[in-house]
C-alpha positions as CSV (number, residue, x, y, z in Angstrom):
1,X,-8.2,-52.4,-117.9
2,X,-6.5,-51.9,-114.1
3,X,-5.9,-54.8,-112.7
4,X,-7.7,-55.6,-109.6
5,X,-9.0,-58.4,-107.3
6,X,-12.5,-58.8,-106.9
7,X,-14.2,-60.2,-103.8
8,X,-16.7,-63.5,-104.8
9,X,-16.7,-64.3,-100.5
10,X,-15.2,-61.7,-98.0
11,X,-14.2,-64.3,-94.8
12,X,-15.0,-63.1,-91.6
13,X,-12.9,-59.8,-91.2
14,X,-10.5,-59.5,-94.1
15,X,-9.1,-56.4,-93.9
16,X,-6.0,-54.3,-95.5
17,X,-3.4,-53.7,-93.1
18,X,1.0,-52.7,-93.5
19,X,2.9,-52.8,-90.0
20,X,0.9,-49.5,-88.6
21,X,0.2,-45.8,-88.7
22,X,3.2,-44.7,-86.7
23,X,3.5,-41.0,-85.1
24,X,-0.1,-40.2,-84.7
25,X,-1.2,-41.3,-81.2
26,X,-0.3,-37.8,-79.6
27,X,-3.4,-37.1,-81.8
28,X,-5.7,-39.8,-80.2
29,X,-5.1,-41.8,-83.8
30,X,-4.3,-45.6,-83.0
31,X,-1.6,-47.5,-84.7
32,X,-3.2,-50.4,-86.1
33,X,-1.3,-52.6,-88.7
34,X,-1.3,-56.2,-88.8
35,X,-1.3,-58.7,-85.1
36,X,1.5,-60.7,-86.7
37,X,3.8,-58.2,-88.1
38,X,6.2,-61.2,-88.9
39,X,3.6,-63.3,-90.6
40,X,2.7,-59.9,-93.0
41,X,6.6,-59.3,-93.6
42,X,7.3,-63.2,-94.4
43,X,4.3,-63.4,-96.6
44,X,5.4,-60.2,-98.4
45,X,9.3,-61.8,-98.7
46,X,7.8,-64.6,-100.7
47,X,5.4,-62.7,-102.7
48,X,8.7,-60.1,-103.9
49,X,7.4,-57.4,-101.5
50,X,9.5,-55.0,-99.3
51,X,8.3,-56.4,-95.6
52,X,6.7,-54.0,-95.0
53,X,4.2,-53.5,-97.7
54,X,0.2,-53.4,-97.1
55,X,-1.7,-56.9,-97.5
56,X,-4.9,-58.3,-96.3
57,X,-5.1,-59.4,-92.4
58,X,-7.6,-62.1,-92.6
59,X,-8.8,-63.3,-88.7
60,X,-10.8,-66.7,-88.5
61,X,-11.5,-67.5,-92.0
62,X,-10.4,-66.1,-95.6
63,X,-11.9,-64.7,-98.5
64,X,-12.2,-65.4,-101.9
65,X,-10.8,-63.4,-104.9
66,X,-11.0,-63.5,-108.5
67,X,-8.4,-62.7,-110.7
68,X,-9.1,-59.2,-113.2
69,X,-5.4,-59.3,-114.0
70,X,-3.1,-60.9,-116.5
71,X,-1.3,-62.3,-114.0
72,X,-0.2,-62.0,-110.5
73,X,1.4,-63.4,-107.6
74,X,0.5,-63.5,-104.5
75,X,1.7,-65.7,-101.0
76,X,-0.2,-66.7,-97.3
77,X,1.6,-66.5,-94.5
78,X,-0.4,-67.2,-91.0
79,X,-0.2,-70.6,-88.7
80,X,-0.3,-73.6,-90.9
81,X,-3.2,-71.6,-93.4
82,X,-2.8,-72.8,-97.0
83,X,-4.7,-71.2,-100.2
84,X,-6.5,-73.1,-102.7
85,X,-6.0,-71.8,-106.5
86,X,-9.5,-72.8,-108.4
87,X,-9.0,-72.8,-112.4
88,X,-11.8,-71.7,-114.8
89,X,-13.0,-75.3,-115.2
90,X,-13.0,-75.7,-111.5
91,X,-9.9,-77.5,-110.7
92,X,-8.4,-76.9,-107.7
93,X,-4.8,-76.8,-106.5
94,X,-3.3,-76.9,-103.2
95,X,-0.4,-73.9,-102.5
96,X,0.9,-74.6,-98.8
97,X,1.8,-71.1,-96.3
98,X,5.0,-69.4,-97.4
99,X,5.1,-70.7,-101.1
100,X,4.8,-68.1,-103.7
101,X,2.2,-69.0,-106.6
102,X,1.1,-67.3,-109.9
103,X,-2.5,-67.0,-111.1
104,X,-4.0,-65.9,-114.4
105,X,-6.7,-64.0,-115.4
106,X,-10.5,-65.4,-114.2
107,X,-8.4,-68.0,-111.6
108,X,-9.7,-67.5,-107.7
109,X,-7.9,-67.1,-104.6
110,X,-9.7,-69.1,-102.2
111,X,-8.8,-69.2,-98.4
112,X,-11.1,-71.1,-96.4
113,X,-10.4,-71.4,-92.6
114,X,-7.1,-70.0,-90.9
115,X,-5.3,-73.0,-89.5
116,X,-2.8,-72.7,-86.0
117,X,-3.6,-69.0,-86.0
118,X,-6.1,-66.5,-85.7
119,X,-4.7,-64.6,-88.6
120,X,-3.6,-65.3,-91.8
121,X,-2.0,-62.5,-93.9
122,X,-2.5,-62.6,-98.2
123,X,0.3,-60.6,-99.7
124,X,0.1,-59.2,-103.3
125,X,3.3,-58.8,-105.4
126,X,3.6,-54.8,-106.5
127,X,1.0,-54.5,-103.3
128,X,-2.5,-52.6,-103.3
129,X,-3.3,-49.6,-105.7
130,X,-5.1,-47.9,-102.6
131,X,-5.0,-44.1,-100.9
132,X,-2.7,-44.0,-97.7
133,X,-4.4,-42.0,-95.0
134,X,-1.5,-40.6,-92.5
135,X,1.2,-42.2,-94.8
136,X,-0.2,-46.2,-94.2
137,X,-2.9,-48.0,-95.3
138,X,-3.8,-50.0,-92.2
139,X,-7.6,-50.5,-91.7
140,X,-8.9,-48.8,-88.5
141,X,-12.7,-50.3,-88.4
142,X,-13.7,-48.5,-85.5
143,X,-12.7,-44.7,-87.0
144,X,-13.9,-46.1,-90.2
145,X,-10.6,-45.0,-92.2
146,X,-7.9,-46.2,-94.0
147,X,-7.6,-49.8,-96.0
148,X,-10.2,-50.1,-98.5
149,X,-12.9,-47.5,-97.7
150,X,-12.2,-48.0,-94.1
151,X,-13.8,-51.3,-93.8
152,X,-13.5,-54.9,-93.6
153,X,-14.1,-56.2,-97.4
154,X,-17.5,-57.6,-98.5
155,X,-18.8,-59.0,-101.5
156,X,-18.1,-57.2,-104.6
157,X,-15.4,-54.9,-103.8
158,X,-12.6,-54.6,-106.4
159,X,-9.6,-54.0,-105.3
160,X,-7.2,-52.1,-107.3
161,X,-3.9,-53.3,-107.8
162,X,-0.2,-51.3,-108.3
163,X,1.0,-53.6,-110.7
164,X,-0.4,-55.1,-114.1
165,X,0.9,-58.4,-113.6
166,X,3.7,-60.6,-112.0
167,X,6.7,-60.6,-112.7
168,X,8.4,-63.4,-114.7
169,X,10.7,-65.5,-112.4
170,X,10.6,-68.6,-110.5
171,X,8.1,-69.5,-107.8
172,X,10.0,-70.0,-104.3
173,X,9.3,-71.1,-100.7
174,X,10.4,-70.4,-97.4
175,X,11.1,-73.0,-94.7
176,X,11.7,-73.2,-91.5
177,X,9.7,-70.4,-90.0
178,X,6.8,-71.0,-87.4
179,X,4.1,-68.9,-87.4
180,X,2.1,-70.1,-84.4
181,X,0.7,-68.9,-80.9
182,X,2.5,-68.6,-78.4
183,X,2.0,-70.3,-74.6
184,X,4.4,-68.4,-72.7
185,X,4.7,-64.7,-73.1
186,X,8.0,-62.3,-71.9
187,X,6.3,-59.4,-70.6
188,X,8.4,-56.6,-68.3
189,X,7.1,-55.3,-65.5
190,X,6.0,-51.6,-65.3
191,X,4.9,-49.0,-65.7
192,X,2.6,-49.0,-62.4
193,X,3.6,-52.7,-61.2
194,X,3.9,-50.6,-57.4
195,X,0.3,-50.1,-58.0
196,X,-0.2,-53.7,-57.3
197,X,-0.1,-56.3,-54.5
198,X,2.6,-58.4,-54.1
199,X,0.8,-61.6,-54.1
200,X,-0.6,-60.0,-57.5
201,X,2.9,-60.1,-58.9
202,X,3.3,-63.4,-58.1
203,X,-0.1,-64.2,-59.7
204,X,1.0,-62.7,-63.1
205,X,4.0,-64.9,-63.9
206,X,2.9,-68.1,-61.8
207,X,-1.0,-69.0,-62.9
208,X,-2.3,-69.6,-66.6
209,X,-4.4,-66.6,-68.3
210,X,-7.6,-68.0,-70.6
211,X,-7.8,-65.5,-73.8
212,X,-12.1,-65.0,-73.5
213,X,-14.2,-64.3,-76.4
214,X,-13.7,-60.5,-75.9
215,X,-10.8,-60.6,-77.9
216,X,-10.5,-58.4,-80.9
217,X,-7.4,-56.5,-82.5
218,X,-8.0,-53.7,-79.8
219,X,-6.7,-55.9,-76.9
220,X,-7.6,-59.9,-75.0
221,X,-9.6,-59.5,-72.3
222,X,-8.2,-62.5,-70.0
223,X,-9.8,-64.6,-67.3
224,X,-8.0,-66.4,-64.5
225,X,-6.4,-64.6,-60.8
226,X,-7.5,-61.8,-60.0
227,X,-5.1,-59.1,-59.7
228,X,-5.3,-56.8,-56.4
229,X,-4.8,-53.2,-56.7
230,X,-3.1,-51.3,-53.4
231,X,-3.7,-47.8,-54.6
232,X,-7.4,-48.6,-56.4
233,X,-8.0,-49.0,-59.8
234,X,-8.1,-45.7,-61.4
235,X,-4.9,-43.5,-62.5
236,X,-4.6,-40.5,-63.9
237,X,-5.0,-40.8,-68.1
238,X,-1.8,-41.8,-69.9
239,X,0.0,-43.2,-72.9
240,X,-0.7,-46.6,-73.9
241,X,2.3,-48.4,-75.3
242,X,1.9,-51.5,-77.5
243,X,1.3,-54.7,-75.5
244,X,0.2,-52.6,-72.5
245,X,-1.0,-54.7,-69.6
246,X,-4.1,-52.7,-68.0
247,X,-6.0,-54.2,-64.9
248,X,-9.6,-52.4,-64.7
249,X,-11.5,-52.7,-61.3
250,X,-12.6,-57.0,-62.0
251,X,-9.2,-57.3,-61.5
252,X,-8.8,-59.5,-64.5
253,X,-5.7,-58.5,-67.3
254,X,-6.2,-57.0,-71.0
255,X,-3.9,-57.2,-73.7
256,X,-4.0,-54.0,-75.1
257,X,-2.9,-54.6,-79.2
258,X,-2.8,-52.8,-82.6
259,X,-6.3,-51.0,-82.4
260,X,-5.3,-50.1,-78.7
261,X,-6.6,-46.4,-77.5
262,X,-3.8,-44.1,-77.2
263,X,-4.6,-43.4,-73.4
264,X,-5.7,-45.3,-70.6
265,X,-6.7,-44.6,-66.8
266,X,-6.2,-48.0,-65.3
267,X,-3.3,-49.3,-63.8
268,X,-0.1,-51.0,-66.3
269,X,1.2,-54.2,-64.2
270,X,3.4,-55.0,-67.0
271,X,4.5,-54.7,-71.2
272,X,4.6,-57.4,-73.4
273,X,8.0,-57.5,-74.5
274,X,7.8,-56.3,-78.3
275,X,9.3,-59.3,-79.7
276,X,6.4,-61.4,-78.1
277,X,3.8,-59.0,-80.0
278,X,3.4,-60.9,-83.1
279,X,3.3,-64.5,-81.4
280,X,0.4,-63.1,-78.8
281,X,-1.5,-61.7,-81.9
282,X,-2.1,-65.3,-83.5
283,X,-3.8,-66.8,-80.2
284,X,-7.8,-67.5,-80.2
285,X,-10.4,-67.6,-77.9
286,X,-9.9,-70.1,-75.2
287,X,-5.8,-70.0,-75.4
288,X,-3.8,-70.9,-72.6
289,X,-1.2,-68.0,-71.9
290,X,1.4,-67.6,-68.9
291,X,3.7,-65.0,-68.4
292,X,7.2,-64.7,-68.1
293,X,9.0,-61.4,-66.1
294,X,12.1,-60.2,-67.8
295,X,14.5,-57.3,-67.6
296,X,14.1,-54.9,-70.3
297,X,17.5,-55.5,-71.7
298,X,16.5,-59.0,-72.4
299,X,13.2,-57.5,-74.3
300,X,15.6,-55.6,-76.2
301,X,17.9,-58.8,-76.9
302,X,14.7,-60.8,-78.0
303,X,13.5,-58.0,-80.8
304,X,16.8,-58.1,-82.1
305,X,17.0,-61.2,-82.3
306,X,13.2,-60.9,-84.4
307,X,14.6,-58.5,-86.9
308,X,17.8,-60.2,-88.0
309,X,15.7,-63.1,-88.6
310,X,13.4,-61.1,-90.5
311,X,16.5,-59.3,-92.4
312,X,17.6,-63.1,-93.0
313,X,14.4,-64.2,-94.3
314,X,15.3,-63.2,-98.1
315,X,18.5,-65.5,-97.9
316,X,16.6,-68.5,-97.8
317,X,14.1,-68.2,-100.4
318,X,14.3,-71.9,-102.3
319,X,13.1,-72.2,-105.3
320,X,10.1,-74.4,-106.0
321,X,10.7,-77.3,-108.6
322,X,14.6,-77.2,-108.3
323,X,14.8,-73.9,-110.7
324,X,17.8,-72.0,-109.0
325,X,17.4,-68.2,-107.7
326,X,19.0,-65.2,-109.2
327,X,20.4,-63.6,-106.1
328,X,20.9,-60.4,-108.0
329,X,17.0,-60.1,-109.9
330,X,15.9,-61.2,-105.7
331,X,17.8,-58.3,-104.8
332,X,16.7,-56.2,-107.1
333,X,12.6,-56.8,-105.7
334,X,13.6,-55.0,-102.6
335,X,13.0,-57.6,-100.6
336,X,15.0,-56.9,-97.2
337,X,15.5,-52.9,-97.5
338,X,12.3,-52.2,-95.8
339,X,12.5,-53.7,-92.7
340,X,11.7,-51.2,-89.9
341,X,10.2,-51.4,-86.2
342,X,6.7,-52.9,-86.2
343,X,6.4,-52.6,-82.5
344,X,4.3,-49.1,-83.4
C-alpha cells in the first residue's frame, strides 16, 4: 500500500509549494514557491528535510490529514501556528511550531487557524511523491499547474508520499527563531524611482501603508499616500523582479510576490530588499507596513545575513525529552546541503 496523506478538511488555500520555479519567467511562467521561504526551509530542518524540499503552504487556516502510512513525521513552521495530533479514540495532543512529531497509521494532522502569520507551512519527512513540472513542484493556481493537480487541496485528495514511513530517531525542536510579520520593510529604491515626485519619495519611507483585502500570493495592494507620477503612469513593458514595487495610475503601491507576472508596464518606485521577502509574506489584511530606503549593498548584507542563519538552523536542533542528537545520523538527513537562493 503507498503511503499517502488523505485530506478529511482542506483549510482555506492549502497548497504544495518548494522555494519556486526558477529560470522560466523569460517564458511568461511565474516563480511561485512558498511567501515565507524561511518558515518552509525551518519546517523542513525539523521534519529531516533538505530546506528546500516541497511542503504544503497553508494561508489563513489548515487542513486536516489522515495518516495511510505506517508512520511518518512531519513539523509546522508559520507565526506562532501549532498542530493538533488526534489519536484513533479521539485524543488529542498539542505539538507547538518547530517541534518535530511522529504519527501512526489512522492518526490525523489537524491544523486549525494560522496564528501571527498568514501562512503556515506543513513539512513532510522524505517530502511529497508528486510530478515536478519545470523541475519544482510549486502550485501555480492561476495556470492551474504544478503541486497536486494544479490546485489548492480539497476534500479527498490523497496525497502520495516518497517515503514509507519515518525514520527512527529522536523527536527535536528548534528555538529561538521568529516567524512573524514584519512592520518595517527595507526596500531599495529603483528601478524608475526618477519616474516619481519628490514629495512621493518622501511619502514612501515616512507614512504607514495598510495591506487591503486585495492581497493574495500575486502581490498587496496597499492603501495610504498617494504616490505622484512626473512622467505618467504607463512604461514601456518590463521585467518584474521579486518584491517589485509597482504604482498604477490610483497612485497607491502593490507588492508584487511569488505569483507575480513576469512583466509589468507601470512604474517601479522601489524593491523590497530580498531578505525582507519572507517577513512581508506573513502579513494580513489590515497590517500596518512602513518602509525603510537602503543602499543595495546593505540589501545584500541583510540576505546574507538570512542564509547563514538558515545554514545554522541544523546546529541547534535540541532534542525533545532530553534524548541527545547524533550529529553524524543529523548529517546524514541532508539537512543544510540544500540551501540555495529563494529570492526567485
Amino acid at each position: 500500500m503507498t503511503a499517502s496523506l488523505k485530506v478529511i478538511a482542506p483549510g482555506l488555500q492549502t497548497t504544495v509549494q518548494d522555494i519556486g520555479r526558477i529560470g522560466h519567467q523569460r517564458l511568461g511562467i511565474p516563480v511561485s514557491g512558498a511567501l515565507d521561504t524561511t518558515a518552509l526551509r525551518a519546517a523542513n530542518i525539523v521534519a529531516g528535510n533538505a530546506p528546500g524540499m516541497a511542503g504544503l503552504e497553508m494561508a489563513m487556516s489548515g487542513p486536516t490529514l489522515e495518516v495511510m502510512a505506517d508512520s511518518v513525521r512531519v513539523a509546522v513552521a508559520g507565526g506562532t501556528t501549532e498542530l493538533q495530533i488526534i489519536s484513533d479514540s479521539g485524543e488529542t495532543r498539542r505539538v507547538p511550531p518547530l517541534h518535530s512529531a511522529r504519527l501512526v497509521r489512522g492518526e490525523r494532522i489537524r491544523i486549525g487557524g494560522v496564528a501571527g502569520s498568514a501562512v503556515a507551512y506543513l513539512a513532510i519527512e522524505g517530502g511529497m511523491d508528486l510530478p515536478p513540472f519545470l523541475g519544482s513542484l510549486s502550485t501555480y493556481v492561476r495556470g492551474s499547474f504544478g503541486g497536486f493537480e494544479g490546485r489548492a487541496l480539497r476534500e479527498g485528495d490523497v496525497l502520495p508520499l516518497a517515503a514509507p514511513g519515518a525514520v527512527e530517531r529522536s523527536e527535536v525542536r528548534l528555538g529561538g527563531l521568529e516567524l512573524l510579520p514584519l512592520a518595517r520593510v527595507r526596500v531599495v529604491l529603483g528601478p524608475q524611482h526618477d519616474d516619481f515626485t519628490a514629495e512621493a519619495l518622501e511619502r514612501l519611507v515616512t507614512t504607514d501603508y495598510t495591506v487591503t483585502r486585495e492581497a493574495d500570493r500575486m502581490g498587496l495592494r496597499l492603501a495610504g499616500a498617494k504616490l505622484d507620477h512626473v512622467k505618467g503612469h504607463n512604461i514601456v513593458s518590463d521585467g518584474i523582479a521579486p518584491g517589485a514595487i509597482q504604482v498604477p495610475g490610483n497612485g497607491l503601491p502593490i507588492v508584487l510576490l511569488a505569483d507575480r507576472q513576469s512583466t509589468g508596464g507601470y512604474p517601479k518606485i522601489a524593491t523590497v530588499a530580498s531578505a525582507d521577502l519572507p517577513g512581508l509574506g506573513r502579513v494580513s489584511p489590515g497590517a500596518r507596513i512602513r518602509f525603510e530606503a537602503v543602499p543595495v549593498a546593505a540589501a545584500e548584507a541583510a540576505r546574507r545575513e538570512l542564509e547563514g542563519l538558515i545554514a545554522g538552523l541544523a546546529a541547534r536542533l535540541e532534542a525533545v525529552g532530553g534524548d541527545e542528537i547524533d550529529p553524524e545520523k543529523l548529517m546524514s538527513h541532508n539537512l543544510i546541503s540544500g540551501v540555495v537562493d529563494g529570492g526567485g
